[in-house]
N, C-alpha and C positions, 0 to 999 in steps of 0.2 A: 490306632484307627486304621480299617483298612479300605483300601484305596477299588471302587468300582471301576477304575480306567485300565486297562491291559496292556497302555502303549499304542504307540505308533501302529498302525496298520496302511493306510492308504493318501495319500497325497494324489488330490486330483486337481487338475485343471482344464481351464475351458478355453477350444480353439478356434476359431471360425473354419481352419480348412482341416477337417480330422485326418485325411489323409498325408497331408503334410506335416505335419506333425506326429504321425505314427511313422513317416519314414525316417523323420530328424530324430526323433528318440529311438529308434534301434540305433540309427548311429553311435547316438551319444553313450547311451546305454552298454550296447553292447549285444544287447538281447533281441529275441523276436518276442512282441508281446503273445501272451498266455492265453488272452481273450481277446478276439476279436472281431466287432459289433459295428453295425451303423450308429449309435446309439453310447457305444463305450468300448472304449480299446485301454488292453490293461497288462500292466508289462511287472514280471514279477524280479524283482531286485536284490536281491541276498534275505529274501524271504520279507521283503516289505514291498509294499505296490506301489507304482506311481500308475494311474491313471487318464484318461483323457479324454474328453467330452466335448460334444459338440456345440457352438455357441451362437447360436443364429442371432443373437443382440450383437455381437459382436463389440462386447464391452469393452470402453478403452482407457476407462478411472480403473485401473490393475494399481495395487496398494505394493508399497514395497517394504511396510511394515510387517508381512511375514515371509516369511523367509525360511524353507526348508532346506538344511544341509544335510547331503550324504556324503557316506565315510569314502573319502578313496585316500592311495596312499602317497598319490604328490600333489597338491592342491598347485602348482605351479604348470605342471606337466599339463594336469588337467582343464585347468582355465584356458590354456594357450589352445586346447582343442575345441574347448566350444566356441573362442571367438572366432577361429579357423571354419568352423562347421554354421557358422551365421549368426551364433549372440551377440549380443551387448554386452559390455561392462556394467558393473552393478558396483560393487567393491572389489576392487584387487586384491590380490592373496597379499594377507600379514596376517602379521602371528601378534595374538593377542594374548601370550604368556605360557608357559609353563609346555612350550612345543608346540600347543595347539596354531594349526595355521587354518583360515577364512579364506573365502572367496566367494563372488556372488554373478551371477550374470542375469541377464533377461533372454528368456527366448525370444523366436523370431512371432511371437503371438505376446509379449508383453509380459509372462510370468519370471517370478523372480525363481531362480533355481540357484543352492547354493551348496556347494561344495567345501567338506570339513576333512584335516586331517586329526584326530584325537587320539595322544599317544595311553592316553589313560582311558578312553573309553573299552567299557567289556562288556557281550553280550554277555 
């Protein structure tokens, strides 16, 4: 059977102050976003997008039942810089088997953002 889904492309979330949050993810990131909109600010990431939109509801029931991790390669290293840069704790880095190490945090707008090391992962 073959599968109509392509993968992963975009991960977005909604901020109430879009400029703060475009400044906190270059930091975090790394990058200068690729597009950028009143509307939608969009930051390209080892060729997958994290995006960012503006939330005038200003929703504050954020689920932390999902939960997107990106590859970096010290989940330790990494955590310690976002709590550094204003996150929350979400889950602490462990390793949950066969190398793989976890970590989770909340930005400073309430999304869960999560960081994976995966010794076995290959694009």
């Amino acid at each position: 059977m073959k599968s109509t889904f392509l993968g992963l492309r975009t991960v977005g979330f909604k901020v109430p102050d879009l400029e703060a949050a475009k400044q906190w993810y270059t930091k975090v990131l790394g990058v200068e976003p690729y597009f950028d909109q009143p509307f939608y600010v969009g930051f390209n990431v080892a060729g997958y997008e994290l995006g960012l939109q503006p939330d005038e509801q200003h929703a504050s029931d954020k689920t932390n039942s999902v939960v997107t991790y990106w590859g970096v390669e010290n989940v330790a290293a990494t955590f310690a810089e976002l709590i550094e840069l204003g996150a929350a704790t979400l889950e602490e880095p462990m390793d949950v088997g066969e190398g793989i190490v976890v970590a989770s945090v909340k930005d400073p707008w309430g999304n869960a953002f999560g960081v994976i090391y995966n010794p076995h992962f290959n694009l």
